[in-house]
C-alpha positions in Angstrom: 14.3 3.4 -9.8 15.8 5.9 -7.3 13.4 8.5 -6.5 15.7 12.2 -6.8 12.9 14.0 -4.5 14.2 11.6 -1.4 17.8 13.8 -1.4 16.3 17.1 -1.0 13.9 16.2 1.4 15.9 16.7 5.7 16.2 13.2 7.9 13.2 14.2 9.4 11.2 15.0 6.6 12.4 10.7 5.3 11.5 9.7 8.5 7.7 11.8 8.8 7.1 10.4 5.1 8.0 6.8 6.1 5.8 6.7 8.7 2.8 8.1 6.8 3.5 5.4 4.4 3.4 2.7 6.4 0.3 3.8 7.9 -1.1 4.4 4.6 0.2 0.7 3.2 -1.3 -0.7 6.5 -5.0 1.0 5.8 -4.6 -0.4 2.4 -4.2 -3.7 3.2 -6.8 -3.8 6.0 -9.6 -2.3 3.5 -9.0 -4.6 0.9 -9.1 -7.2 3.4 -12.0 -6.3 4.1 -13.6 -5.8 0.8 -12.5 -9.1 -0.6 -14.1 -10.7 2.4 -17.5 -8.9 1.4 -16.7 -10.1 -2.2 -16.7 -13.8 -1.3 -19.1 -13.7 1.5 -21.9 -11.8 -0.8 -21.1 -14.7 -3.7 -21.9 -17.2 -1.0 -24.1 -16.4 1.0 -26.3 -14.1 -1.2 -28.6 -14.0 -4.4 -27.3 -11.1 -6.6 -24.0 -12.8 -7.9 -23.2 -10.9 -10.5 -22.9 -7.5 -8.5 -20.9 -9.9 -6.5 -19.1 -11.3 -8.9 -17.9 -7.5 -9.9 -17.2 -6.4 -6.8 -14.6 -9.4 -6.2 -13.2 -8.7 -10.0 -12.7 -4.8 -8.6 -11.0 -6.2 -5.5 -8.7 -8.8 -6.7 -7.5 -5.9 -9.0 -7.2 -3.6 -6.3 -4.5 -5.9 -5.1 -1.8 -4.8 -7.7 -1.7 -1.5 -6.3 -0.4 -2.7 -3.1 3.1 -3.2 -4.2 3.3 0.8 -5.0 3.6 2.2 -1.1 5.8 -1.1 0.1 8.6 0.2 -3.2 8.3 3.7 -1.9 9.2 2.6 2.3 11.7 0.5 0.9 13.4 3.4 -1.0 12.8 5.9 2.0 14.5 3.5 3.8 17.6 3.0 1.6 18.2 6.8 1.4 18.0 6.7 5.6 20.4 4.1 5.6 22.8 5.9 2.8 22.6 9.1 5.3 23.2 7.0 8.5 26.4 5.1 6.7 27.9 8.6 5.1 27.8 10.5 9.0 
């Protein structure tokens, strides 16, 4: 699913976006990291399981949202490739 915004947008413009996307994909994956570290640690090491228990249910879900920002480099980078083969 080509995204039609990407061939309006200048080289620089792909490039900016790219990089805030990475960064973005990178913060994603380092929170939920974290937060499904505190899931299992808090249903090991402490007595309130069930808020526990939640809390890892919330962040193994989170996890399906990760594929969204690696799609949209990929396709950033396929239109910066297109542009770099056409020139």
């Amino acid at each position: 699913m080509k995204n039609k915004n990407l061939k309006n947008k200048t080289t620089g413009q792909l490039q900016s976006k790219l990089s805030v996307t990475k960064a973005i994909s990178i913060a994603l994956v380092i929170a939920l990291t974290l937060f499904t570290a505190f899931s299992i640690y808090g249903l090991i090491a402490k007595d309130n399981v069930p808020t526990y228990i939640a809390l890892f249910a919330i962040a193994c879900t989170s996890w399906s949202f990760l594929p969204l920002p690696f799609i949209a480099i990929k396709e950033i980078k396929s239109e910066l490739k297109l542009r770099e083969n056409i020139r």
